[in-house]
py3Dmol code that shows the C-alpha trace and the ligand (Angstrom):
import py3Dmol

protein = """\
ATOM      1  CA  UNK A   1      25.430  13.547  22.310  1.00  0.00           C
ATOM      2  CA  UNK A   2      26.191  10.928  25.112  1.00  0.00           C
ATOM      3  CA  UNK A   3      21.974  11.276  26.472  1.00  0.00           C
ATOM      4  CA  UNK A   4      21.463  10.923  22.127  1.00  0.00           C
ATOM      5  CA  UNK A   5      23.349   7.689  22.298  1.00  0.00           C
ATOM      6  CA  UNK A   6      21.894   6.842  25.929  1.00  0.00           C
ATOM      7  CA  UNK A   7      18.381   6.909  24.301  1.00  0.00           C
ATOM      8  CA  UNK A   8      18.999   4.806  21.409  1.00  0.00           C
ATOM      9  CA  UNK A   9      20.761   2.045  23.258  1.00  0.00           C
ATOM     10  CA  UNK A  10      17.432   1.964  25.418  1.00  0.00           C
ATOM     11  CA  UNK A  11      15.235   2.098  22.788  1.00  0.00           C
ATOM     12  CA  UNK A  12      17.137  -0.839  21.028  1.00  0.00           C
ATOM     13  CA  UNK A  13      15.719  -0.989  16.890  1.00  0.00           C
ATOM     14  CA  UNK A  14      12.442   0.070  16.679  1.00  0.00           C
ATOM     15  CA  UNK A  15      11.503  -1.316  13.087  1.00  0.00           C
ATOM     16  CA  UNK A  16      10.699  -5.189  12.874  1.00  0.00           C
ATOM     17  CA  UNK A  17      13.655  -6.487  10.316  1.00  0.00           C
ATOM     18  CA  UNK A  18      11.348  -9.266   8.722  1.00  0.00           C
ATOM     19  CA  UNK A  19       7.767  -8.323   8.339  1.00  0.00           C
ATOM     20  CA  UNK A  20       7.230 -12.016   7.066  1.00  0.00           C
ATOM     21  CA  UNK A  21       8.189 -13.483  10.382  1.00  0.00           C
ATOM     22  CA  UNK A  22       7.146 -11.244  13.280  1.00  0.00           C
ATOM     23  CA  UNK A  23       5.678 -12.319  16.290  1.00  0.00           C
ATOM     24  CA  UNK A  24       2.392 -10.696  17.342  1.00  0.00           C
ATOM     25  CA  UNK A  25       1.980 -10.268  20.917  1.00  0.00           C
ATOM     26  CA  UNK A  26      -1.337  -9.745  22.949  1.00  0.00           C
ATOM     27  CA  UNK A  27      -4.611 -11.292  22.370  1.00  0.00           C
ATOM     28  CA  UNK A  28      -4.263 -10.807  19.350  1.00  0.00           C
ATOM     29  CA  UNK A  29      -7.064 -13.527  17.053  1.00  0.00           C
ATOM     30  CA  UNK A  30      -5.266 -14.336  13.619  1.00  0.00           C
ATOM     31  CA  UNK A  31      -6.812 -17.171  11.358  1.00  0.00           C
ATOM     32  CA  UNK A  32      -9.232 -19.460  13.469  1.00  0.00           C
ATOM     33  CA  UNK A  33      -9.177 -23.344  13.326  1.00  0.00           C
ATOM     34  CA  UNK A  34     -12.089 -25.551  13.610  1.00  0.00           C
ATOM     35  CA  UNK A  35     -11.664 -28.917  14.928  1.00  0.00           C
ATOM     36  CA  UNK A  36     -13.255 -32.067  13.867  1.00  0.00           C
ATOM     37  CA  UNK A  37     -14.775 -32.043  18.084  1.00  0.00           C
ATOM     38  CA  UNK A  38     -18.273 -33.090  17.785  1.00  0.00           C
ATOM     39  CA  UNK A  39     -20.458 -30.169  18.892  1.00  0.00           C
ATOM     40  CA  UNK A  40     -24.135 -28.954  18.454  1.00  0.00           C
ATOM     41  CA  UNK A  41     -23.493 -26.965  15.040  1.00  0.00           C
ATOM     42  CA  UNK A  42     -26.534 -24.858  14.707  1.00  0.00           C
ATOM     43  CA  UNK A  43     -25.993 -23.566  18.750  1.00  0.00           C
ATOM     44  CA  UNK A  44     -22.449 -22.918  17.857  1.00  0.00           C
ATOM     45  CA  UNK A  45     -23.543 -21.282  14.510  1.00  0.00           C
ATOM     46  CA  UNK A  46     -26.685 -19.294  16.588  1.00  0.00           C
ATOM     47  CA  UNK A  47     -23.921 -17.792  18.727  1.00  0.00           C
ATOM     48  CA  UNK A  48     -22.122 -15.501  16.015  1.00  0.00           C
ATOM     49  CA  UNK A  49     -23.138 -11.737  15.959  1.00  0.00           C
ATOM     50  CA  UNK A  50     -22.543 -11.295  12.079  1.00  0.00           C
ATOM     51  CA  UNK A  51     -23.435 -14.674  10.835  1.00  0.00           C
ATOM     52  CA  UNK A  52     -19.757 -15.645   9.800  1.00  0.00           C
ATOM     53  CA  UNK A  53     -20.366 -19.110  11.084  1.00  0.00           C
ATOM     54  CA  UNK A  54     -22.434 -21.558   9.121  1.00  0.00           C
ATOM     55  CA  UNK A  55     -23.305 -24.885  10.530  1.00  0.00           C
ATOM     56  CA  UNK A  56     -23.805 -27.166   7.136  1.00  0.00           C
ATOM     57  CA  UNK A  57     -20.719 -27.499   6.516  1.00  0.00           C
ATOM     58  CA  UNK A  58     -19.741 -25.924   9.368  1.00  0.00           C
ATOM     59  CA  UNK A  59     -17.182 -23.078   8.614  1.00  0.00           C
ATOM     60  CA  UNK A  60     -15.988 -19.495   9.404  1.00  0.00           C
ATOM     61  CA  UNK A  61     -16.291 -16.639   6.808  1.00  0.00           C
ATOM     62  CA  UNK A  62     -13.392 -14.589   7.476  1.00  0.00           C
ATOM     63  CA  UNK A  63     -15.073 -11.329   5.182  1.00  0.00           C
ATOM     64  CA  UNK A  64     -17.347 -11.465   8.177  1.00  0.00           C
ATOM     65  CA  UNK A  65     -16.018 -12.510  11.046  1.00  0.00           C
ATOM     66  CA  UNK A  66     -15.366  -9.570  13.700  1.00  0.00           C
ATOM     67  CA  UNK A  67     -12.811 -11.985  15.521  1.00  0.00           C
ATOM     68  CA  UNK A  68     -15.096 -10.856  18.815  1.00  0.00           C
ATOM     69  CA  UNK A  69     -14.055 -14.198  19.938  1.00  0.00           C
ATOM     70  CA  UNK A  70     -17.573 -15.140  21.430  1.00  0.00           C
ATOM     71  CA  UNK A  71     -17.651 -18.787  20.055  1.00  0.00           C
ATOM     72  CA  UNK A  72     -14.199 -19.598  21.050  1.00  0.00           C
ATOM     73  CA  UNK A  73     -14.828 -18.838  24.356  1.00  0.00           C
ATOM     74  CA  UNK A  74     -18.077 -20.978  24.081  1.00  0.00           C
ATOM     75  CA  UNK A  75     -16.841 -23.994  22.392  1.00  0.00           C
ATOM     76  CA  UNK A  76     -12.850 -24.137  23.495  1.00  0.00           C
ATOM     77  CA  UNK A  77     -12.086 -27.630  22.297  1.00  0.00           C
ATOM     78  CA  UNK A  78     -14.027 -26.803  18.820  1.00  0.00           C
ATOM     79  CA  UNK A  79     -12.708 -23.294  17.827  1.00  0.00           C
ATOM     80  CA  UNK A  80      -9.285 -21.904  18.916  1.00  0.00           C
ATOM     81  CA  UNK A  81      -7.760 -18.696  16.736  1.00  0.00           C
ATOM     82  CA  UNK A  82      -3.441 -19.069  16.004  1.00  0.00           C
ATOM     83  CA  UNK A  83      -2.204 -16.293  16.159  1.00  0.00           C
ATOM     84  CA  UNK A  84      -1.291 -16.597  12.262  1.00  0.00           C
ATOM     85  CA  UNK A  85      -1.953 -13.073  10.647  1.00  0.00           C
ATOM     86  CA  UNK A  86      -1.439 -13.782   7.099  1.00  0.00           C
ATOM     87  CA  UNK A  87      -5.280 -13.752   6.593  1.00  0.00           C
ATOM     88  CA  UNK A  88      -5.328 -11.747   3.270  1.00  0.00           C
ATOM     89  CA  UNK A  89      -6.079 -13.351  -0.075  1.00  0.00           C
ATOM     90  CA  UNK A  90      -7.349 -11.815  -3.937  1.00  0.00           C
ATOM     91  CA  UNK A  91     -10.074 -14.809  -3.434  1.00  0.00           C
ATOM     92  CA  UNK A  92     -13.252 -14.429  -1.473  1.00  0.00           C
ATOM     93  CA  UNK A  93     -13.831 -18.095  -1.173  1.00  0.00           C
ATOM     94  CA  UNK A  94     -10.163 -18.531   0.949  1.00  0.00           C
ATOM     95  CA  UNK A  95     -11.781 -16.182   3.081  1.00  0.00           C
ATOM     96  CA  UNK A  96     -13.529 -19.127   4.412  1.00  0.00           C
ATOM     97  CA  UNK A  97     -12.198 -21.493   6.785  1.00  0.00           C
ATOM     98  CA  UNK A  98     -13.240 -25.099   6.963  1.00  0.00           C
ATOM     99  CA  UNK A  99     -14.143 -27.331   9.958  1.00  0.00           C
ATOM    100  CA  UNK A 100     -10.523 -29.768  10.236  1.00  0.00           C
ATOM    101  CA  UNK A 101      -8.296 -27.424   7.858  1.00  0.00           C
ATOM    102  CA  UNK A 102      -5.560 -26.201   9.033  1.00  0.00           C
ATOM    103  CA  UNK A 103      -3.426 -24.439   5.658  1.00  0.00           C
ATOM    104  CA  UNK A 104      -2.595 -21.025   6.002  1.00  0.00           C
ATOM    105  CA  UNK A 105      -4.393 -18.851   3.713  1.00  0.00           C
ATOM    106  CA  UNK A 106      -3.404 -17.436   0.489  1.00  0.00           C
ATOM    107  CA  UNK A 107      -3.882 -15.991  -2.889  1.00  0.00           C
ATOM    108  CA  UNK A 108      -5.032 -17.780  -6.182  1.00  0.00           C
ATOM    109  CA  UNK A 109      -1.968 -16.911  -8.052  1.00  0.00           C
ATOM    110  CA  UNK A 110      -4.207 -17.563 -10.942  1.00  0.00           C
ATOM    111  CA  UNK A 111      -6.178 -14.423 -10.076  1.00  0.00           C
ATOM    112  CA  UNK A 112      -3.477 -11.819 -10.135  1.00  0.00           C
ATOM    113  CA  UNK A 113      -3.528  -9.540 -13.086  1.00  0.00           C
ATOM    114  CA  UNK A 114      -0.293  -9.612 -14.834  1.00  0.00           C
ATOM    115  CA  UNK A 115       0.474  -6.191 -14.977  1.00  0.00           C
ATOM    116  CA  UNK A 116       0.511  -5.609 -11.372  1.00  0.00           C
ATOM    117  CA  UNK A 117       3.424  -7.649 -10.712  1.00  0.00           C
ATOM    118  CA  UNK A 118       5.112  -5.464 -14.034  1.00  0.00           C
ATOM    119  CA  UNK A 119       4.101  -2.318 -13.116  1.00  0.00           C
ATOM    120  CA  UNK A 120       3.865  -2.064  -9.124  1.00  0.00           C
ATOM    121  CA  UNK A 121       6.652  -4.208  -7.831  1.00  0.00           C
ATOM    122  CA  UNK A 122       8.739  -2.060  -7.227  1.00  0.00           C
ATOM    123  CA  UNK A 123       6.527   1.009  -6.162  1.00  0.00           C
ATOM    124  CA  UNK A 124       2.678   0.937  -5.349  1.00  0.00           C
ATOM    125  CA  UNK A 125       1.375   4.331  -4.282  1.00  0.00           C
ATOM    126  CA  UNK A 126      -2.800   3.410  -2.650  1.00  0.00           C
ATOM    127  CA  UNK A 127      -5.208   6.080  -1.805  1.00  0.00           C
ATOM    128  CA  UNK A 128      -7.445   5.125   0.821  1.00  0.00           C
ATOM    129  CA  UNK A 129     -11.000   6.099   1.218  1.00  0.00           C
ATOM    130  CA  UNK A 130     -13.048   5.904   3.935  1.00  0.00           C
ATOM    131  CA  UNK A 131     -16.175   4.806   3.176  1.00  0.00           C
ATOM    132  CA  UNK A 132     -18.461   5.269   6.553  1.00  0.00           C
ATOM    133  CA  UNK A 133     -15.156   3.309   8.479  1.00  0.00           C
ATOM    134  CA  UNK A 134     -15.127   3.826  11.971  1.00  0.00           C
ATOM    135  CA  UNK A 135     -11.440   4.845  11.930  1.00  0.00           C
ATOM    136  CA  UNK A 136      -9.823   1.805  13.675  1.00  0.00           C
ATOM    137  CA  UNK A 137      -8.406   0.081  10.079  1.00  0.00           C
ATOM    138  CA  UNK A 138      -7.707   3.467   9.230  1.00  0.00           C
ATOM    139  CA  UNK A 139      -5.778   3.919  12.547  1.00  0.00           C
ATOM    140  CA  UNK A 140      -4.390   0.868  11.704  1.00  0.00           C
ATOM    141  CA  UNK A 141      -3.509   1.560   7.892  1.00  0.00           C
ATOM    142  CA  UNK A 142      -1.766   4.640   9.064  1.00  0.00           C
ATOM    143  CA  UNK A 143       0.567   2.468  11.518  1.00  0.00           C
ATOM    144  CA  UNK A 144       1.726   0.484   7.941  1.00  0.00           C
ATOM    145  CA  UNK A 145       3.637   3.176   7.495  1.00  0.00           C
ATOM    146  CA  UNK A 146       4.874   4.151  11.170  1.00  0.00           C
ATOM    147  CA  UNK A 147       9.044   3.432  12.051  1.00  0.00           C
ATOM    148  CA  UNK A 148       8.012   0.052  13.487  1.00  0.00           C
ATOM    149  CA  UNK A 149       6.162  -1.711  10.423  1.00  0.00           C
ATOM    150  CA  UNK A 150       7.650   1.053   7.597  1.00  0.00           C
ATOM    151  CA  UNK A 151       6.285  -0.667   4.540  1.00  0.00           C
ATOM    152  CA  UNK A 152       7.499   2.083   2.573  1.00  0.00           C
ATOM    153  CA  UNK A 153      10.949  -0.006   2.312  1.00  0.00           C
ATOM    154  CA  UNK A 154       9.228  -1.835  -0.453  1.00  0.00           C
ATOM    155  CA  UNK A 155       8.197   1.427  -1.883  1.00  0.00           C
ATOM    156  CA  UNK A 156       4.214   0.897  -0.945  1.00  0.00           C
ATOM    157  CA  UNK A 157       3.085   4.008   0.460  1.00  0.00           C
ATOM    158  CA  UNK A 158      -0.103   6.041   0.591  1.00  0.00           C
ATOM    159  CA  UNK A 159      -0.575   9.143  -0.941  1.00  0.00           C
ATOM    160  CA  UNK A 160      -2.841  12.782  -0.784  1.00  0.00           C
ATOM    161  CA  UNK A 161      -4.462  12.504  -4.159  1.00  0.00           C
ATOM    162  CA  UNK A 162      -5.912   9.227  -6.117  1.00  0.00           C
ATOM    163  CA  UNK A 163      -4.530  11.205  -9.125  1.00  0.00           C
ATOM    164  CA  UNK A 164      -1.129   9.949  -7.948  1.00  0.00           C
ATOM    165  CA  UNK A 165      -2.382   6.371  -6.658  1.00  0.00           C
ATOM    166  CA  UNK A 166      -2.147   3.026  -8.300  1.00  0.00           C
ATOM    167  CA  UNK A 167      -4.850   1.739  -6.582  1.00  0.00           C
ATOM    168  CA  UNK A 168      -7.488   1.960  -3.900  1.00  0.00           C
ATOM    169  CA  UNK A 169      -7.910   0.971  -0.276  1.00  0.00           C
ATOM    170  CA  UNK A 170     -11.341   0.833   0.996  1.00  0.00           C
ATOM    171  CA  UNK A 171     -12.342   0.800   4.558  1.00  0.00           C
ATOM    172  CA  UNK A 172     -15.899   1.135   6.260  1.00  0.00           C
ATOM    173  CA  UNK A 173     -18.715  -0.968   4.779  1.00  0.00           C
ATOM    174  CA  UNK A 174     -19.685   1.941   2.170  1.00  0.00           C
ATOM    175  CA  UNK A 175     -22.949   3.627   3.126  1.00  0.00           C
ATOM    176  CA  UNK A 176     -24.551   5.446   0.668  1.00  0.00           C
ATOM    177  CA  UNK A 177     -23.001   8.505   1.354  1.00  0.00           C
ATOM    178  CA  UNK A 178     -19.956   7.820   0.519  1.00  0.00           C
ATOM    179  CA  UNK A 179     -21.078   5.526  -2.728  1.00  0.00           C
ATOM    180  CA  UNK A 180     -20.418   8.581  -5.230  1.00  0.00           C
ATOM    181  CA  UNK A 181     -17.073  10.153  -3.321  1.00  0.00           C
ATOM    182  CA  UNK A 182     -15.656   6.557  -3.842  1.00  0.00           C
ATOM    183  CA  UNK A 183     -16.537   6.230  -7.166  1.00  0.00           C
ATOM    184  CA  UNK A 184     -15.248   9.586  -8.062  1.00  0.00           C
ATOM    185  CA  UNK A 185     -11.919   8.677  -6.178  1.00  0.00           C
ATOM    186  CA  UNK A 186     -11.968   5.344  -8.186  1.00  0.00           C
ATOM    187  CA  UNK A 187     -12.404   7.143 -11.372  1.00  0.00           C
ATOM    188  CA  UNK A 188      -9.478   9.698 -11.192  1.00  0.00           C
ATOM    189  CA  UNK A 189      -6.908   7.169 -10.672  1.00  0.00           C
ATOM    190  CA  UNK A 190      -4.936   6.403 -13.499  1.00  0.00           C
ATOM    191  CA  UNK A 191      -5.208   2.868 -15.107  1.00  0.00           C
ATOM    192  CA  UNK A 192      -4.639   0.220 -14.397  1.00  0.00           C
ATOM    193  CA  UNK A 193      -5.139   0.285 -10.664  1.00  0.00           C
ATOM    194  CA  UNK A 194      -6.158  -2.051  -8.178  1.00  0.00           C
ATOM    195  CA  UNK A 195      -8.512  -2.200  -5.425  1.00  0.00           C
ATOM    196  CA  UNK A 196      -8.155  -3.347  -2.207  1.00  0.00           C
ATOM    197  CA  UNK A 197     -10.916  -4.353   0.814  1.00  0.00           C
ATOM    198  CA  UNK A 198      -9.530  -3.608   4.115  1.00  0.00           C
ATOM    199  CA  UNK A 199     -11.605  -4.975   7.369  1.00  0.00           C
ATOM    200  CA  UNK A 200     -14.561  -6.710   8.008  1.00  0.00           C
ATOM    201  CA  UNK A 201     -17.036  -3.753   7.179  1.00  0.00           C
ATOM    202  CA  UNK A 202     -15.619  -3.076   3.666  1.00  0.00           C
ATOM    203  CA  UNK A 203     -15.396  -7.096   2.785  1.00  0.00           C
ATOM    204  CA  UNK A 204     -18.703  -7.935   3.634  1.00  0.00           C
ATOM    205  CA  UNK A 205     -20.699  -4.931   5.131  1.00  0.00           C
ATOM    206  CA  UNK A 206     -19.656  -6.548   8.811  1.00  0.00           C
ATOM    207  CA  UNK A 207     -22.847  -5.832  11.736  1.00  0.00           C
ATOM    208  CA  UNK A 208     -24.112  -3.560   9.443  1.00  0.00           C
ATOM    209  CA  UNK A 209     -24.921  -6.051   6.307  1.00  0.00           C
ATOM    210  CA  UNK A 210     -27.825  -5.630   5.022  1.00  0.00           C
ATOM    211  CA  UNK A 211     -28.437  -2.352   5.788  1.00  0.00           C
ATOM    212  CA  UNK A 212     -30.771  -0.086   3.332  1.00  0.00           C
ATOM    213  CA  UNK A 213     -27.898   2.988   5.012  1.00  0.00           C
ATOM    214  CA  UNK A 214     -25.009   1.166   2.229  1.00  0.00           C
ATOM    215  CA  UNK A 215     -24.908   0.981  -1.094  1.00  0.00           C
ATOM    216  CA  UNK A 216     -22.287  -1.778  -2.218  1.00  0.00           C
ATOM    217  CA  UNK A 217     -22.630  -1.887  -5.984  1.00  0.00           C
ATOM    218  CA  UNK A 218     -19.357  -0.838  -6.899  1.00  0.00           C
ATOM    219  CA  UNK A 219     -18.227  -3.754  -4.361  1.00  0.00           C
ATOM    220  CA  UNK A 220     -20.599  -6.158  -7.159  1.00  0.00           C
ATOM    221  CA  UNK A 221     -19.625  -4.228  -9.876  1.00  0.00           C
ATOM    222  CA  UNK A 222     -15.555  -4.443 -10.065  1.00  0.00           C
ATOM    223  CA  UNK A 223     -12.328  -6.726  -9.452  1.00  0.00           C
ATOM    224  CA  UNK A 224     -11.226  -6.988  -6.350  1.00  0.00           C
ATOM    225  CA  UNK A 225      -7.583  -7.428  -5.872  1.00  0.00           C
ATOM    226  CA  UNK A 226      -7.128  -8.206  -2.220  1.00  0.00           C
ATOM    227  CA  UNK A 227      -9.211  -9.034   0.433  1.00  0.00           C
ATOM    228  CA  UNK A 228      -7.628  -8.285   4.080  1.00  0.00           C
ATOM    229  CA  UNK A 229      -9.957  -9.605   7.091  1.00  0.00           C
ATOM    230  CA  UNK A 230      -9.589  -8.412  10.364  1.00  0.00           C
ATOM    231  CA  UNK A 231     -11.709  -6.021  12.783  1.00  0.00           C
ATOM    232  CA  UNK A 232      -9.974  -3.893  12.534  1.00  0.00           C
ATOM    233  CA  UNK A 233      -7.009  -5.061  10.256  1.00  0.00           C
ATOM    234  CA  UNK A 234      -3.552  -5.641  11.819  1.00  0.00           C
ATOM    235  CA  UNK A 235      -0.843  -3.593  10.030  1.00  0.00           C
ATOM    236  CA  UNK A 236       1.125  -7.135   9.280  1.00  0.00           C
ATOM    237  CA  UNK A 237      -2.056  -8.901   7.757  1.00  0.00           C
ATOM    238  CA  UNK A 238      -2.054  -6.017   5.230  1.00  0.00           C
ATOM    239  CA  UNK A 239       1.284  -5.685   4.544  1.00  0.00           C
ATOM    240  CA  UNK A 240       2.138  -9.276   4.169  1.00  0.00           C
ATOM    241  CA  UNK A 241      -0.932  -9.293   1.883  1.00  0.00           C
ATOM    242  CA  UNK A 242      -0.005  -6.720  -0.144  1.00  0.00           C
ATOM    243  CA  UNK A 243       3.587  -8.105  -0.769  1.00  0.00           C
ATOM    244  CA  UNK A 244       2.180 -11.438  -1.357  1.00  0.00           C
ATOM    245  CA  UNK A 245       0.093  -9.618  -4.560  1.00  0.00           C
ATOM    246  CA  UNK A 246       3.050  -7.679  -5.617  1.00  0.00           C
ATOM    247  CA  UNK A 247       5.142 -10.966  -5.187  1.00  0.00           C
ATOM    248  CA  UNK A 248       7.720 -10.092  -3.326  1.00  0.00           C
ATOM    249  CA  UNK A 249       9.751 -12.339  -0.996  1.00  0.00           C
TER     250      UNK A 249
END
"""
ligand_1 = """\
8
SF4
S -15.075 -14.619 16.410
Fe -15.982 -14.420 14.363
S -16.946 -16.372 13.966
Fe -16.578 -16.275 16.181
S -18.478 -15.438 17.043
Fe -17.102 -13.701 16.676
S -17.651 -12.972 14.645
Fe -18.509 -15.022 14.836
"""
view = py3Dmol.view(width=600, height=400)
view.addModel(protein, "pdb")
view.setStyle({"model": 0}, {"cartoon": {"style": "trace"}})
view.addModel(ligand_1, "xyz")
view.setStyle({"model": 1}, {"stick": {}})
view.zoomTo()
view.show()
């Protein structure tokens, strides 16, 4: 009893008490700012692996950026990344962060269906496929869930079978193996559901856009719901964005 005792006292709490204002430490690269520093665009722009920069106007496409960090370390007094991890939005165009703007992103409140606040509020069950992911979001999905981050306190959980989910999580940027298992995963949960894009890959196809290995129709060909950048996604970004959608405080 007294070494039971001993333990926890060392331990100290292990869950965060306010996901909404947690402190991430590391080198950890949350949503980039681009200062109004005069600098040779199209060399800045030539340096980015995935094309996420683009030079006229000169921005940063979060859906693509792998937050490698190569052109802040290039161009210091031009692009420095907060460590601000509320990155996820139901918009694709706030994905995209403009030279001299500093707001936080956020949703389009506009955008969210009504009956996702009604129905999931209080309880969102999400089945996540992995579609060609190279398991670090889904490493990372897994820690929502974990005694530090325990998002299940606001009832959102994942579950075994989409036949119980409310929605989908997709990781990986969907090769063409895994086009049909998705949509077959899509198709046995019950309406209405929601869908949700989790990492660079699944947002945008990440280093391997353009690829004739994916197939990304059912990307084109439905709603998304939420958008949550990141290479691979931190457990707060997605959490925070989820609650944001669900609308709760
Ligand atoms: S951090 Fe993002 S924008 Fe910058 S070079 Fe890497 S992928 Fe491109």
């Amino acid at each position: 009893m007294l070494n039971t005792i001993k333990i926890m006292y060392h331990q100290g709490k292990q869950y965060i008490p306010d996901l909404r204002k947690a402190a991430v430490p590391g080198i950890f690269r949350g949503r980039p700012e681009i200062t109004l520093e005069s600098v040779d665009k199209k060399a800045l722009a030539d340096i980015c692996p995935t094309g996420a920069i683009i030079s006229d106007p000169l921005c940063i496409d979060l859906g693509k950026c792998t937050f490698c960090g190569e052109c802040s370390r290039a161009f210091p007094q031009k692009i420095q990344f907060t460590k601000d991890f509320k990155l996820s939005t139901n918009s694709r165009e706030r994905l995209v962060i403009h030279e001299g703007v500093t707001d936080p992103v956020v949703s389009d409140p506009d955008r969210i269906r009504k009956e996702i606040r009604k129905l999931f509020r209080g309880s969102l069950k999400l089945r996540q496929v992995s579609a060609a992911g190279d398991n670090s979001c889904e490493l990372e999905l897994n820690a929502c869930g974990n005694v530090n981050f325990d998002m299940g306190r606001y009832g959102i959980e994942f579950v075994a079978s989409p036949r119980h989910a409310d929605g989908v999580v997709i990781t990986g940027p969907i090769s063409k193996n895994m086009a049909e298992p998705l949509q077959i995963t899509y198709d046995a949960i019950p309406s209405p559901k929601i869908i949700i894009l989790a990492g660079t890959d699944a947002i945008s196809g990440g280093i391997f856009e353009g690829s004739p290995a994916l197939d990304r129709k059912f990307i084109d060909e439905h709603h998304i719901d939420l958008y949550v950048p990141g290479n691979p996604v931190h457990p707060l970004t997605f959490i925070n964005g989820v609650m944001d959608l669900l609308g709760i405080r």
